[in-house]
mmCIF file as gemmi writes it, N, C-alpha and C atoms, coordinates in Angstrom:
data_model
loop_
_atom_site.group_PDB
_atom_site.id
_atom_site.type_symbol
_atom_site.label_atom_id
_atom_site.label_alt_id
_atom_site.label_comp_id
_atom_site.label_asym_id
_atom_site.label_entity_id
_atom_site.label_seq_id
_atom_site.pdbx_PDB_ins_code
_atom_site.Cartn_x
_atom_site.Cartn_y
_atom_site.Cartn_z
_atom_site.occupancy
_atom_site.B_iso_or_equiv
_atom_site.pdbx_formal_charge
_atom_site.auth_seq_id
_atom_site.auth_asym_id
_atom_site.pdbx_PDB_model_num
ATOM 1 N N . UNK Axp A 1 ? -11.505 10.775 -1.833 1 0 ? 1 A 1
ATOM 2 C CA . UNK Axp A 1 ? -10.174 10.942 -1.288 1 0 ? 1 A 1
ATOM 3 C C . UNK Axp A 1 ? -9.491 12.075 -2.044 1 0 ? 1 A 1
ATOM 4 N N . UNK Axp A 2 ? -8.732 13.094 -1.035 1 0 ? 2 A 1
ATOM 5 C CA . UNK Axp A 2 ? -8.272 14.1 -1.77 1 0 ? 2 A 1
ATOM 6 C C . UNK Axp A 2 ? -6.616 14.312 -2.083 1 0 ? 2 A 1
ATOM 7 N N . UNK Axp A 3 ? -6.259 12.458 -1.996 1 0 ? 3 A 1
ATOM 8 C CA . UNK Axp A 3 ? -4.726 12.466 -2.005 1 0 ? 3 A 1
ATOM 9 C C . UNK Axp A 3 ? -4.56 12.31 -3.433 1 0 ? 3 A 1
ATOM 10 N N . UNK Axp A 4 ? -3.353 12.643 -3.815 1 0 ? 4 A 1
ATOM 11 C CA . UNK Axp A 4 ? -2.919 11.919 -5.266 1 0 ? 4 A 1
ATOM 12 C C . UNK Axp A 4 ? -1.593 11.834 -5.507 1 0 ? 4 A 1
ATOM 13 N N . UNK Axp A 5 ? -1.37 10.641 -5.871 1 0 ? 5 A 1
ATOM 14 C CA . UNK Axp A 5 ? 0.183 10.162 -5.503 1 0 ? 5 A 1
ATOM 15 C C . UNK Axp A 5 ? 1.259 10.624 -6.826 1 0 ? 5 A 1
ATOM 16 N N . UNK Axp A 6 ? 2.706 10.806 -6.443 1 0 ? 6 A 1
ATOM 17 C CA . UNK Axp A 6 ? 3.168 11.536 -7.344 1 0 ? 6 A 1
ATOM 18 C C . UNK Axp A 6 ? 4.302 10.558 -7.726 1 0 ? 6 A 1
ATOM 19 N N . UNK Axp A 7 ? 4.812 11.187 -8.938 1 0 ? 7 A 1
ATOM 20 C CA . UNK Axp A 7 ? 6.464 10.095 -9.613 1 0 ? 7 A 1
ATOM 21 C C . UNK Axp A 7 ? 5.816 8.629 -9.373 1 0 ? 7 A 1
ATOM 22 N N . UNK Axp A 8 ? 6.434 7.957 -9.086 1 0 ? 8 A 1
ATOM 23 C CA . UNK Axp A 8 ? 6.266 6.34 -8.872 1 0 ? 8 A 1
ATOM 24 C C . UNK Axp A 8 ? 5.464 5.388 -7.587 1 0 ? 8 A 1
ATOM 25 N N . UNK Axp A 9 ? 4.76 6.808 -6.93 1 0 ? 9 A 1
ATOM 26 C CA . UNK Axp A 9 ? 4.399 6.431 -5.466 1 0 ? 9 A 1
ATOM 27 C C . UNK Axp A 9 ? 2.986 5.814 -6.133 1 0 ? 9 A 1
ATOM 28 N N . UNK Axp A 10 ? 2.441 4.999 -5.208 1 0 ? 10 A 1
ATOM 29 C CA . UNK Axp A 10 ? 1.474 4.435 -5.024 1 0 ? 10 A 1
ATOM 30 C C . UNK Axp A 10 ? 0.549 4.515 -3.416 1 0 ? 10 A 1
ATOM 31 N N . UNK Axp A 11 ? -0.724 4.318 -3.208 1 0 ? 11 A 1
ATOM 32 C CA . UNK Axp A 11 ? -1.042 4.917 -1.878 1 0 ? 11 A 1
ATOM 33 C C . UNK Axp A 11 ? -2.277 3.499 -2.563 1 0 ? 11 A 1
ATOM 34 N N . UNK Axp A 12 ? -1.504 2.675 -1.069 1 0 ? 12 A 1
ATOM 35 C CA . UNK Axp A 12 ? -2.636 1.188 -0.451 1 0 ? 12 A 1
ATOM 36 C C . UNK Axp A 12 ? -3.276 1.501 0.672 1 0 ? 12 A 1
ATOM 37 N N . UNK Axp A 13 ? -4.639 1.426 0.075 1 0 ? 13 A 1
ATOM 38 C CA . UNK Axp A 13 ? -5.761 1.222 1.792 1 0 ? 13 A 1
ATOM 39 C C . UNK Axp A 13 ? -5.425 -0.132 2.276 1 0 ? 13 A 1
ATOM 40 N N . UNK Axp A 14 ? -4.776 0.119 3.617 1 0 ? 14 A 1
ATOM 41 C CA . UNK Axp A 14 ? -4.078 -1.265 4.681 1 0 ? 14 A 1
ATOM 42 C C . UNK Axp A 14 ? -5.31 -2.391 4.193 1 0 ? 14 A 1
ATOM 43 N N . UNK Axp A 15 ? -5.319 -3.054 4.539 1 0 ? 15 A 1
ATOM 44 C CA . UNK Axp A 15 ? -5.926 -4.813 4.902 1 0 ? 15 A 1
ATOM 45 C C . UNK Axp A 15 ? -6.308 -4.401 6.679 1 0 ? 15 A 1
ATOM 46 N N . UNK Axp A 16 ? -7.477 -4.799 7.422 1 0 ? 16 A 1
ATOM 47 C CA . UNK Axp A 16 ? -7.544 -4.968 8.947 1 0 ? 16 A 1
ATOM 48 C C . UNK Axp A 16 ? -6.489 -5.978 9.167 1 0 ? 16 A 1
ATOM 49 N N . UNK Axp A 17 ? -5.971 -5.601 10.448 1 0 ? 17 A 1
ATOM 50 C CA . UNK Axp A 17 ? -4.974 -6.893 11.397 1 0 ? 17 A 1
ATOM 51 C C . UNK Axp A 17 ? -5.63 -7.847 11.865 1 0 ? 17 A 1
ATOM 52 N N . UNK Axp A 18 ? -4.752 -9.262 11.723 1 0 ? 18 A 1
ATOM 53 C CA . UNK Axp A 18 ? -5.597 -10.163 12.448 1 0 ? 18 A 1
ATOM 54 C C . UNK Axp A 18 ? -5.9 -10.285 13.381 1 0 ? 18 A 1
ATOM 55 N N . UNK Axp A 19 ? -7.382 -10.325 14.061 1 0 ? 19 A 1
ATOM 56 C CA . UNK Axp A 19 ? -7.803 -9.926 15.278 1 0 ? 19 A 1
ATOM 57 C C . UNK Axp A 19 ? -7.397 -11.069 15.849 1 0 ? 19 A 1
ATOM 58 N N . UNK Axp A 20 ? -7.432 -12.418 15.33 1 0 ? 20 A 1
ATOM 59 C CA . UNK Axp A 20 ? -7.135 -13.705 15.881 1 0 ? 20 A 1
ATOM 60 C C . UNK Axp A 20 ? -5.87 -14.542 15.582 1 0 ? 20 A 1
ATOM 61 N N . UNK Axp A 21 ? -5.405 -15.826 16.289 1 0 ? 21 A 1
ATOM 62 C CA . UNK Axp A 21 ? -4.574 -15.861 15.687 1 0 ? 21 A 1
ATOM 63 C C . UNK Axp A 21 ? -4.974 -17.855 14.936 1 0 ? 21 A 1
ATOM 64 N N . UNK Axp A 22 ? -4.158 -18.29 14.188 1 0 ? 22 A 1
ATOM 65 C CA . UNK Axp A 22 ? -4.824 -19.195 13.385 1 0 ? 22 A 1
ATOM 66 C C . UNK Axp A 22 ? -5.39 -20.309 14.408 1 0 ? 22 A 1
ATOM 67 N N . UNK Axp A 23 ? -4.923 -20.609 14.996 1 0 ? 23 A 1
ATOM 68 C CA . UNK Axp A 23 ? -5.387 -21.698 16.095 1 0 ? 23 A 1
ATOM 69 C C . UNK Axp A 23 ? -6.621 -20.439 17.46 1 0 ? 23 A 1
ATOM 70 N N . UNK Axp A 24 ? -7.138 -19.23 16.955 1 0 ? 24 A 1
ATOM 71 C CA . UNK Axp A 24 ? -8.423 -18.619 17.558 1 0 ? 24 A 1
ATOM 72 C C . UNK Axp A 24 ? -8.148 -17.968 18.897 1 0 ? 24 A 1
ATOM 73 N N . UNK Axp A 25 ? -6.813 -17.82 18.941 1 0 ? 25 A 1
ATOM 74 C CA . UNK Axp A 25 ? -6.673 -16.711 20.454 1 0 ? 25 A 1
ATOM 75 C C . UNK Axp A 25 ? -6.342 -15.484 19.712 1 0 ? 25 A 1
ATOM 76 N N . UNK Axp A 26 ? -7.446 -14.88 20.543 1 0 ? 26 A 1
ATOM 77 C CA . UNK Axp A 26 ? -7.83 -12.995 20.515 1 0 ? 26 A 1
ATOM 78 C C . UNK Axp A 26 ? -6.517 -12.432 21.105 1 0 ? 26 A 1
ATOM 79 N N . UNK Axp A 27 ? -6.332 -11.207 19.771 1 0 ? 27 A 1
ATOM 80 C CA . UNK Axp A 27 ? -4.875 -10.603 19.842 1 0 ? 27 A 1
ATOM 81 C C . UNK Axp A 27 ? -5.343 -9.217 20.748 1 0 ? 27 A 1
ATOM 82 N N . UNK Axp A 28 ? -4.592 -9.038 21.886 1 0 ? 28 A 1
ATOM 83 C CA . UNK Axp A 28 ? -5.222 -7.272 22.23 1 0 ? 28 A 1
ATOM 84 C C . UNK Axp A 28 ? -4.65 -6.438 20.955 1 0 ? 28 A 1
ATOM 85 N N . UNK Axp A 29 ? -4.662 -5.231 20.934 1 0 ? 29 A 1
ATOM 86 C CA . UNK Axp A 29 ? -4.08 -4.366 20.354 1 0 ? 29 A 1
ATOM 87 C C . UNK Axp A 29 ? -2.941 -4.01 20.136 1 0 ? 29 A 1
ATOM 88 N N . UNK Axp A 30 ? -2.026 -4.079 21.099 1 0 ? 30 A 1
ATOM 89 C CA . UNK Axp A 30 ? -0.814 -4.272 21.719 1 0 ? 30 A 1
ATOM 90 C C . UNK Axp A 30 ? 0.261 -5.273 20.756 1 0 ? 30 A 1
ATOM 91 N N . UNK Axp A 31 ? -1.007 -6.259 20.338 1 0 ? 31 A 1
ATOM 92 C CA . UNK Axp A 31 ? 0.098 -7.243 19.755 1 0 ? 31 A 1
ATOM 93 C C . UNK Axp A 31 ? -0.347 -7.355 18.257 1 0 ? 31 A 1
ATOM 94 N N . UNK Axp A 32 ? -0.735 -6.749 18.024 1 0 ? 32 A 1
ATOM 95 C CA . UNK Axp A 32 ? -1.476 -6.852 16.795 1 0 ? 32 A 1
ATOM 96 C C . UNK Axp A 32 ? -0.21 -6.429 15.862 1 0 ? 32 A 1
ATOM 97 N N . UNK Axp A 33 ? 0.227 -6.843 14.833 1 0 ? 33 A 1
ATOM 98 C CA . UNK Axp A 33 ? 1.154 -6.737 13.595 1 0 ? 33 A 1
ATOM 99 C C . UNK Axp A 33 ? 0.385 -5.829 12.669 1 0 ? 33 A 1
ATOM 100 N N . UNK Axp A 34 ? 1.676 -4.727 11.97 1 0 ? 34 A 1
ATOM 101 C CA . UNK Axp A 34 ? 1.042 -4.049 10.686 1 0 ? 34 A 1
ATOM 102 C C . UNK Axp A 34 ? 1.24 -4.644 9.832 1 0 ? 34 A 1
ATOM 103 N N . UNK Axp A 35 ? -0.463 -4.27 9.111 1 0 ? 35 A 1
ATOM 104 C CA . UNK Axp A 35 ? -1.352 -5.49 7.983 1 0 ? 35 A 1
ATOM 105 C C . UNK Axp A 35 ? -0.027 -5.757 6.693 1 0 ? 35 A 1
ATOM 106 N N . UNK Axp A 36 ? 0.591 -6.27 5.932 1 0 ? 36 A 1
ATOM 107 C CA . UNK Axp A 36 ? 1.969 -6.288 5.152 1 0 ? 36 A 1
ATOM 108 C C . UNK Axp A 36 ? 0.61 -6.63 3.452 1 0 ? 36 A 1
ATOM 109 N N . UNK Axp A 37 ? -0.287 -6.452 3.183 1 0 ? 37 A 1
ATOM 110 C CA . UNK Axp A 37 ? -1.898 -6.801 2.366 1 0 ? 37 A 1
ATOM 111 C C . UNK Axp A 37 ? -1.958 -5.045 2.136 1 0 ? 37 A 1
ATOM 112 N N . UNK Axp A 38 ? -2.592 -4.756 1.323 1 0 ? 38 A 1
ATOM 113 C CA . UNK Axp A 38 ? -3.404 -3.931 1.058 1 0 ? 38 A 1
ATOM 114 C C . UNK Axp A 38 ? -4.326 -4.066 -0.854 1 0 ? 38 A 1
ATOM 115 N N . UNK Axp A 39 ? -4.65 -3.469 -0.317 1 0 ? 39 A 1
ATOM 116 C CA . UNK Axp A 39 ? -5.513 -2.745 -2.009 1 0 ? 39 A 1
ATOM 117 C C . UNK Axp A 39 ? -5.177 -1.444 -2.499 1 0 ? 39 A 1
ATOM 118 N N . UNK Axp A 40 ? -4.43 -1.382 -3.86 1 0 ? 40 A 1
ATOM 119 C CA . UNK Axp A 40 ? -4.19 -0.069 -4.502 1 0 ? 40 A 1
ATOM 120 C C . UNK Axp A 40 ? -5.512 1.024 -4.829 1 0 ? 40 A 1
ATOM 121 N N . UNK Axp A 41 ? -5.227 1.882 -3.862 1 0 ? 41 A 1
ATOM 122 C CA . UNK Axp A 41 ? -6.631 3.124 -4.544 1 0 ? 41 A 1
ATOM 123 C C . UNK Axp A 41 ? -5.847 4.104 -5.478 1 0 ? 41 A 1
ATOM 124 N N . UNK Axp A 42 ? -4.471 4.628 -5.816 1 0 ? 42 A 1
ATOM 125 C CA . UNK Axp A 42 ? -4.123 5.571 -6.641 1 0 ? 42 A 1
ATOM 126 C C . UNK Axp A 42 ? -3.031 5.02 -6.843 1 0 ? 42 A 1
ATOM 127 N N . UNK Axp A 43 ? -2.604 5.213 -8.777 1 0 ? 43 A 1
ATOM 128 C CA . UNK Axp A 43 ? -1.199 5.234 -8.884 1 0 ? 43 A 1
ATOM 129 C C . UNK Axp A 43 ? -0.578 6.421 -9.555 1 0 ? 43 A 1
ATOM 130 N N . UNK Axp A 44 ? 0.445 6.77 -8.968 1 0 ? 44 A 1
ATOM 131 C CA . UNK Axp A 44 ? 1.183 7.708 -9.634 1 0 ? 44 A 1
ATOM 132 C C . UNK Axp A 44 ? 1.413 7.912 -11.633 1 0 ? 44 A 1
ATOM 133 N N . UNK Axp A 45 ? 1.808 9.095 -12.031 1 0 ? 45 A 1
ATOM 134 C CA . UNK Axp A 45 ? 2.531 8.962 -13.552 1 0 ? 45 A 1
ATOM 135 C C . UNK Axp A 45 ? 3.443 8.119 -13.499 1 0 ? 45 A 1
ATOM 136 N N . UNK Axp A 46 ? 4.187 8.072 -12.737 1 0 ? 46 A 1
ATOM 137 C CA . UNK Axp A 46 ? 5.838 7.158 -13.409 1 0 ? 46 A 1
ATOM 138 C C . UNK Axp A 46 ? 6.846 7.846 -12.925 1 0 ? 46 A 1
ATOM 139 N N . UNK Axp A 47 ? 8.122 7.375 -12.61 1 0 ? 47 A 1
ATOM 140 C CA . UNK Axp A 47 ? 9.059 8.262 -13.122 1 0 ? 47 A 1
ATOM 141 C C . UNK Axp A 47 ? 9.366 8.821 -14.706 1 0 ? 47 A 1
ATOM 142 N N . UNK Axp A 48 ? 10.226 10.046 -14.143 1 0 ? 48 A 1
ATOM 143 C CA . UNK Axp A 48 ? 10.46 10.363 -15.858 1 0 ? 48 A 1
ATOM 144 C C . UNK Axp A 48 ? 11.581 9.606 -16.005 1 0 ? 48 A 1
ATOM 145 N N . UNK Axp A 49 ? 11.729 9.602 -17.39 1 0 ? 49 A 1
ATOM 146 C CA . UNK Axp A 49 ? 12.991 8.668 -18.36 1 0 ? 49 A 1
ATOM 147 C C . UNK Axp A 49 ? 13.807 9.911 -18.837 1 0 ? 49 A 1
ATOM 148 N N . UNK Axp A 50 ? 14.543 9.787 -19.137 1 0 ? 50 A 1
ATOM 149 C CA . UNK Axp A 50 ? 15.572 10.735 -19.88 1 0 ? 50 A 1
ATOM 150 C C . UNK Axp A 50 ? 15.115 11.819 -20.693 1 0 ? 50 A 1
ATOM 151 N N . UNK Axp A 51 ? 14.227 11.533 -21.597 1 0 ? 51 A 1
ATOM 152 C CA . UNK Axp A 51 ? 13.908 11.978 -22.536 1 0 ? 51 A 1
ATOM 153 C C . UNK Axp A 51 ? 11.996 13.219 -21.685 1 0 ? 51 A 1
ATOM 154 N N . UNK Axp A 52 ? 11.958 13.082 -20.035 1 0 ? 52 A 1
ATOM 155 C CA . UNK Axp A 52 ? 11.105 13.622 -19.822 1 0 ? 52 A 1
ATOM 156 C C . UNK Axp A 52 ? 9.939 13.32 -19.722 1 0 ? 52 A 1
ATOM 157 N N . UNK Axp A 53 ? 9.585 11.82 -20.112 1 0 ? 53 A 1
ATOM 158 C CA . UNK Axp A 53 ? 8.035 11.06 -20.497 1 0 ? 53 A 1
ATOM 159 C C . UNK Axp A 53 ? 8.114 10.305 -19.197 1 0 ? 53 A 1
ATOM 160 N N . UNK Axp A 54 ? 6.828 9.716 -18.52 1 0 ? 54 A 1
ATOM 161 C CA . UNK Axp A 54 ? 6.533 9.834 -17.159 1 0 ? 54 A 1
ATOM 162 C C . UNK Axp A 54 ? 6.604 7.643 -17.934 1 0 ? 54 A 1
ATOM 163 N N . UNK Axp A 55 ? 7.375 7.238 -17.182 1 0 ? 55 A 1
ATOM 164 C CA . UNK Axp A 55 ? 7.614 5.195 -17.495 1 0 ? 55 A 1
ATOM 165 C C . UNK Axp A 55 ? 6.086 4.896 -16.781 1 0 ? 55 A 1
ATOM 166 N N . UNK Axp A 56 ? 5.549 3.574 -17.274 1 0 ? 56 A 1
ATOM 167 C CA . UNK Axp A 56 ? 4.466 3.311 -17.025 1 0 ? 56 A 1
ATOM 168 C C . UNK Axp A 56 ? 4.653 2.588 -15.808 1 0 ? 56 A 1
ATOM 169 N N . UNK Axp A 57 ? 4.031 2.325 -14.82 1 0 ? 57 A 1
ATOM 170 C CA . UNK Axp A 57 ? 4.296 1.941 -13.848 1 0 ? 57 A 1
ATOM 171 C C . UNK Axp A 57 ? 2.821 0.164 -13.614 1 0 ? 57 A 1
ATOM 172 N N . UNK Axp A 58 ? 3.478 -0.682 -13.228 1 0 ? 58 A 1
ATOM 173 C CA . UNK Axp A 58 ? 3 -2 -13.669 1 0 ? 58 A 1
ATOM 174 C C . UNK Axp A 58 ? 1.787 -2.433 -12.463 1 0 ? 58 A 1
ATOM 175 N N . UNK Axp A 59 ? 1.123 -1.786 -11.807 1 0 ? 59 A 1
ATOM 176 C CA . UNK Axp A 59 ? 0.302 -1.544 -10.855 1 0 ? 59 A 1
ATOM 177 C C . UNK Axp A 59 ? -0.925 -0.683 -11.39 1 0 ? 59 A 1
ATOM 178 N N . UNK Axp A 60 ? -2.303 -1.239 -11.517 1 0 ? 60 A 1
ATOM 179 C CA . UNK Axp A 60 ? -3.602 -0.7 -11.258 1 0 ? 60 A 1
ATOM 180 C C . UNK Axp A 60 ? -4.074 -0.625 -9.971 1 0 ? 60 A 1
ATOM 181 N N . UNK Axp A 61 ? -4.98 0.639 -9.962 1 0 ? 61 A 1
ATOM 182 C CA . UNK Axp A 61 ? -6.158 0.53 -9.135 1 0 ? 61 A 1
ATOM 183 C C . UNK Axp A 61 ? -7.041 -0.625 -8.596 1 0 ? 61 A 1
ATOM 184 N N . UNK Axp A 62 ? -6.739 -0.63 -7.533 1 0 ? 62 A 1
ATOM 185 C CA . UNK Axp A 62 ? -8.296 -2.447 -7.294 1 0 ? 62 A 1
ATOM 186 C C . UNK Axp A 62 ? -7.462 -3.729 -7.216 1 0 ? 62 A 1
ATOM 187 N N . UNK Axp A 63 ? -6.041 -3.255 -7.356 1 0 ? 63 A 1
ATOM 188 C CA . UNK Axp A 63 ? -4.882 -4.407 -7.221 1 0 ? 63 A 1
ATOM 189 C C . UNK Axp A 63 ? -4.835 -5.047 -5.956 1 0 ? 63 A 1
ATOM 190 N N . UNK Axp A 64 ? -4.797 -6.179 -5.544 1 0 ? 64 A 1
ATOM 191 C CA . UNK Axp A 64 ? -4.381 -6.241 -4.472 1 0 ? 64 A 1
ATOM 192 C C . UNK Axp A 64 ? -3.038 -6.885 -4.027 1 0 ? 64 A 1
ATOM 193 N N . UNK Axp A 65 ? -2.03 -5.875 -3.495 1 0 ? 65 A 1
ATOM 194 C CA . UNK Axp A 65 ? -0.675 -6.317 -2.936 1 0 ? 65 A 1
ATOM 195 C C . UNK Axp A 65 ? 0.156 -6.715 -1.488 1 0 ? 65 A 1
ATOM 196 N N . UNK Axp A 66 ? 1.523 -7.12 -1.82 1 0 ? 66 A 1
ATOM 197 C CA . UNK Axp A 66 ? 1.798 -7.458 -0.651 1 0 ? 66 A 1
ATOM 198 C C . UNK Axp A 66 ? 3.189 -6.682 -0.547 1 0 ? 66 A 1
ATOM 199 N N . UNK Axp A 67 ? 3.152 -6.222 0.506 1 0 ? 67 A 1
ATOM 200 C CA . UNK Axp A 67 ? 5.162 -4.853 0.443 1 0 ? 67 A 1
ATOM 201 C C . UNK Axp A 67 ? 5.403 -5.351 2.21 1 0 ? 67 A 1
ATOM 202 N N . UNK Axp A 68 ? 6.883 -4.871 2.005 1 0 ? 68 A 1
ATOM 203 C CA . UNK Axp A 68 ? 7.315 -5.181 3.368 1 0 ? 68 A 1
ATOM 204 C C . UNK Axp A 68 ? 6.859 -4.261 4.437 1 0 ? 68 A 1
ATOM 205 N N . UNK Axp A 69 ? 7.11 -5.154 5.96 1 0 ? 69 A 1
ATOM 206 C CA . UNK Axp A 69 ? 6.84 -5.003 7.272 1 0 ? 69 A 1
ATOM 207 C C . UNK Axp A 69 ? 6.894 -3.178 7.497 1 0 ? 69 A 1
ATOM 208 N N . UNK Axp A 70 ? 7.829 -2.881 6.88 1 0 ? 70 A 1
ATOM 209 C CA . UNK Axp A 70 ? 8.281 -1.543 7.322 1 0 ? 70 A 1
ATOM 210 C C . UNK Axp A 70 ? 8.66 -0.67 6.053 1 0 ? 70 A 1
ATOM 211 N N . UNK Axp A 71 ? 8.049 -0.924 5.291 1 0 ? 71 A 1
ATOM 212 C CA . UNK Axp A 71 ? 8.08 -0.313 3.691 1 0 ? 71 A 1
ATOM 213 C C . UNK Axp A 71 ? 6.834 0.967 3.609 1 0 ? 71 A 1
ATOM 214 N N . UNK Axp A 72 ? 7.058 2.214 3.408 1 0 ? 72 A 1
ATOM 215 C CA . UNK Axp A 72 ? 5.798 2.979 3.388 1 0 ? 72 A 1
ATOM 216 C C . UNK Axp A 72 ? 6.306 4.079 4.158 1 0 ? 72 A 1
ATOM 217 N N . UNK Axp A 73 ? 5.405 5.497 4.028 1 0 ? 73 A 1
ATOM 218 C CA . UNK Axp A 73 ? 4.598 5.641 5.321 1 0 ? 73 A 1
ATOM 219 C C . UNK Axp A 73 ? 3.029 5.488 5.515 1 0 ? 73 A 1
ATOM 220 N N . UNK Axp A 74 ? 3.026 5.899 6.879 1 0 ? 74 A 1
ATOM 221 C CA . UNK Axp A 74 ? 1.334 5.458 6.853 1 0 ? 74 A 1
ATOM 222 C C . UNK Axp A 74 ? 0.808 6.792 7.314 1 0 ? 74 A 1
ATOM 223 N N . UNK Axp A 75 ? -0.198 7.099 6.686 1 0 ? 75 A 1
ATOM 224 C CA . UNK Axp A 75 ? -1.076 8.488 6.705 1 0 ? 75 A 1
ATOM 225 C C . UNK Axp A 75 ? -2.25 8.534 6.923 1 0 ? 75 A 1
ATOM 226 N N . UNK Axp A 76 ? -3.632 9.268 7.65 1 0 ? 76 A 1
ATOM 227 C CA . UNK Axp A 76 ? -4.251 9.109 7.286 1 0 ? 76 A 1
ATOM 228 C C . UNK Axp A 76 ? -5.039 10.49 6.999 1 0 ? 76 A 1
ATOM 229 N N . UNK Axp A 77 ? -6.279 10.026 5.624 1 0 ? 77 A 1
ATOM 230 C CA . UNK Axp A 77 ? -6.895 11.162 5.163 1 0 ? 77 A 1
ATOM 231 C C . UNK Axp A 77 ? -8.629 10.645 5.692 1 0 ? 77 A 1
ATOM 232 N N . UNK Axp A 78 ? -9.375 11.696 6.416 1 0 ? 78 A 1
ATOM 233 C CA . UNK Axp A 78 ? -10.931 11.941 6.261 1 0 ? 78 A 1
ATOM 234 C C . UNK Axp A 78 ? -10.573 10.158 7.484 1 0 ? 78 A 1
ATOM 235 N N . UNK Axp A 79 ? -10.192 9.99 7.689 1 0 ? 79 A 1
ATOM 236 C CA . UNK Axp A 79 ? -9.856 8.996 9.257 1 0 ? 79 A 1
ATOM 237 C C . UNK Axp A 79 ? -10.196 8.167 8.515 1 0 ? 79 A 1
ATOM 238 N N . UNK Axp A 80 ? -9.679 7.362 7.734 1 0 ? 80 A 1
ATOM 239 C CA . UNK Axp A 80 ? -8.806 6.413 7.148 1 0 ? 80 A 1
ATOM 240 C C . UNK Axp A 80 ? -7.405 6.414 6.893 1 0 ? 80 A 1
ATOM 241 N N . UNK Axp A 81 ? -6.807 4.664 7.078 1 0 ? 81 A 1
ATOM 242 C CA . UNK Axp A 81 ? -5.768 4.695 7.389 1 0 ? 81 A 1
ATOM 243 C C . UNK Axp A 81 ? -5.316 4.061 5.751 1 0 ? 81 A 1
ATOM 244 N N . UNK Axp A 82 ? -3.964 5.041 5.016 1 0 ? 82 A 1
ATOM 245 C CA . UNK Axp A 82 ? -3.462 4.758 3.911 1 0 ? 82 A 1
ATOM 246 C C . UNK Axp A 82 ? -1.719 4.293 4.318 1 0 ? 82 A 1
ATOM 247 N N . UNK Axp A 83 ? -1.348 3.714 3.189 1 0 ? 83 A 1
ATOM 248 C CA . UNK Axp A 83 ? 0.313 3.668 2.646 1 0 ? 83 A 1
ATOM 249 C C . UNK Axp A 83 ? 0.496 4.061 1.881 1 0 ? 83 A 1
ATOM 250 N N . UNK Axp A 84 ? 1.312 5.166 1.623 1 0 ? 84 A 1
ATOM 251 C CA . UNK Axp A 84 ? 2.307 5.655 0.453 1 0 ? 84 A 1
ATOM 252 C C . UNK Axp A 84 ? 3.314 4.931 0.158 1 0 ? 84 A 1
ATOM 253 N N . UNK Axp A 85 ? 3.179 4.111 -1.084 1 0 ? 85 A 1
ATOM 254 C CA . UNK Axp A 85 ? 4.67 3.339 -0.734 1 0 ? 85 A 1
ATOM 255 C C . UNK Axp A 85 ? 5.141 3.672 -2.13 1 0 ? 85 A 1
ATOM 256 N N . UNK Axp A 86 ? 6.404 3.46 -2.813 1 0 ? 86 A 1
ATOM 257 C CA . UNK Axp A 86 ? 6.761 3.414 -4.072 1 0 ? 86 A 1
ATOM 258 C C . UNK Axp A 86 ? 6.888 2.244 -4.695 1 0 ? 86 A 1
ATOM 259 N N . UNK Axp A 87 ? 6.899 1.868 -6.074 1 0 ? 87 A 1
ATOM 260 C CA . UNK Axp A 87 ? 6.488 1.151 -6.869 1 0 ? 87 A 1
ATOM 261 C C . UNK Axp A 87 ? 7.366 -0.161 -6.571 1 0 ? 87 A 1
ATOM 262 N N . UNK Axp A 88 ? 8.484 0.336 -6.174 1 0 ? 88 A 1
ATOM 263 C CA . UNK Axp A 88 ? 9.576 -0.754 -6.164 1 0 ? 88 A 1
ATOM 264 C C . UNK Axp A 88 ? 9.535 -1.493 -4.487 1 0 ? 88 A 1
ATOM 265 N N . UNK Axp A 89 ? 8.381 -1.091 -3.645 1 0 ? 89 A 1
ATOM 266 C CA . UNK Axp A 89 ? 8.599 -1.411 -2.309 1 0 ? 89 A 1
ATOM 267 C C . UNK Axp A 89 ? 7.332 -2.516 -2.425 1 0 ? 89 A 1
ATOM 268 N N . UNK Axp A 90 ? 6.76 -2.458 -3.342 1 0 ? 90 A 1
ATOM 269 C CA . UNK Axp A 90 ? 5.73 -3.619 -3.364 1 0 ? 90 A 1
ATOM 270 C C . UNK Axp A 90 ? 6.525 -5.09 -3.685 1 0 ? 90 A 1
ATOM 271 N N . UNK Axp A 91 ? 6.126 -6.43 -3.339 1 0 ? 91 A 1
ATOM 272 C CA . UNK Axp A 91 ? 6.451 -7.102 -3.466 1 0 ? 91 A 1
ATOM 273 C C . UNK Axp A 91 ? 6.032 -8.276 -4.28 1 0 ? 91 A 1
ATOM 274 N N . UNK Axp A 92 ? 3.942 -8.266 -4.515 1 0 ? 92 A 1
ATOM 275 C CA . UNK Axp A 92 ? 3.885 -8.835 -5.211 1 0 ? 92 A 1
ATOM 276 C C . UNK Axp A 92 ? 2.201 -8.436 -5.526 1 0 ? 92 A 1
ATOM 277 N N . UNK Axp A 93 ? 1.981 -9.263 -6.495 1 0 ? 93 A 1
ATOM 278 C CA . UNK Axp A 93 ? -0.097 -8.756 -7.128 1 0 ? 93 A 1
ATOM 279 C C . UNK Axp A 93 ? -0.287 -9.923 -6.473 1 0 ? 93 A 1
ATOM 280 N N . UNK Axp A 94 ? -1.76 -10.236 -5.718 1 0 ? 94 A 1
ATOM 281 C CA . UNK Axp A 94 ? -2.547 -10.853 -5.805 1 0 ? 94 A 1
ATOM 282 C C . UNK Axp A 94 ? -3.34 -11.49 -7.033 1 0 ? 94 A 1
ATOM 283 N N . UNK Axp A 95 ? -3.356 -12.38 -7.648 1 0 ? 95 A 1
ATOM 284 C CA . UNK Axp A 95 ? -4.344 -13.011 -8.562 1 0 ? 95 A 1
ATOM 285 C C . UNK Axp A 95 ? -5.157 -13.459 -8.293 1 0 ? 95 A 1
């Protein structure tokens, strides 16, 4: 991948949509919801602090998170589909 995320951004490869729904009726396309899941592939330096030094930002690589419905944009590189989102639009780590 030839993206690399800058200041505090972070860039999640989506999660697939659920093709089904929990009780097993097939969603067309149409109705399908964007995935709100992903996995972190890059994190940014940080913002800078006052003093010019880039703040550590509390997100690894291989993370897997959850950010809102409409938080991001969505891009894609080499036809894969990414999120750029910033640090503060995530909502939570997977354990």
């Amino acid at each position: 991948m030839k993206l690399r995320p800058l200041q505090d951004l972070v860039i999640v490869k989506q999660s697939e949509a659920e093709e089904k729904t929990k009780s097993g009726i097939l969603r067309p396309d149409t109705a399908k919801e964007k995935p709100t899941k992903g996995k972190v592939i890059a994190v940014g330096p940080g913002k800078l602090d006052d003093k010019g030094k880039p703040m550590e930002i509390g997100l690894r690589g291989g993370d897997t998170v959850y950010y809102g419905k409409y938080s991001g944009t969505d891009v894609e590189v080499d036809g894969e589909k990414f999120v750029i989102l910033r640090e503060s639009d995530v909502l939570g780590v997977l354990e």
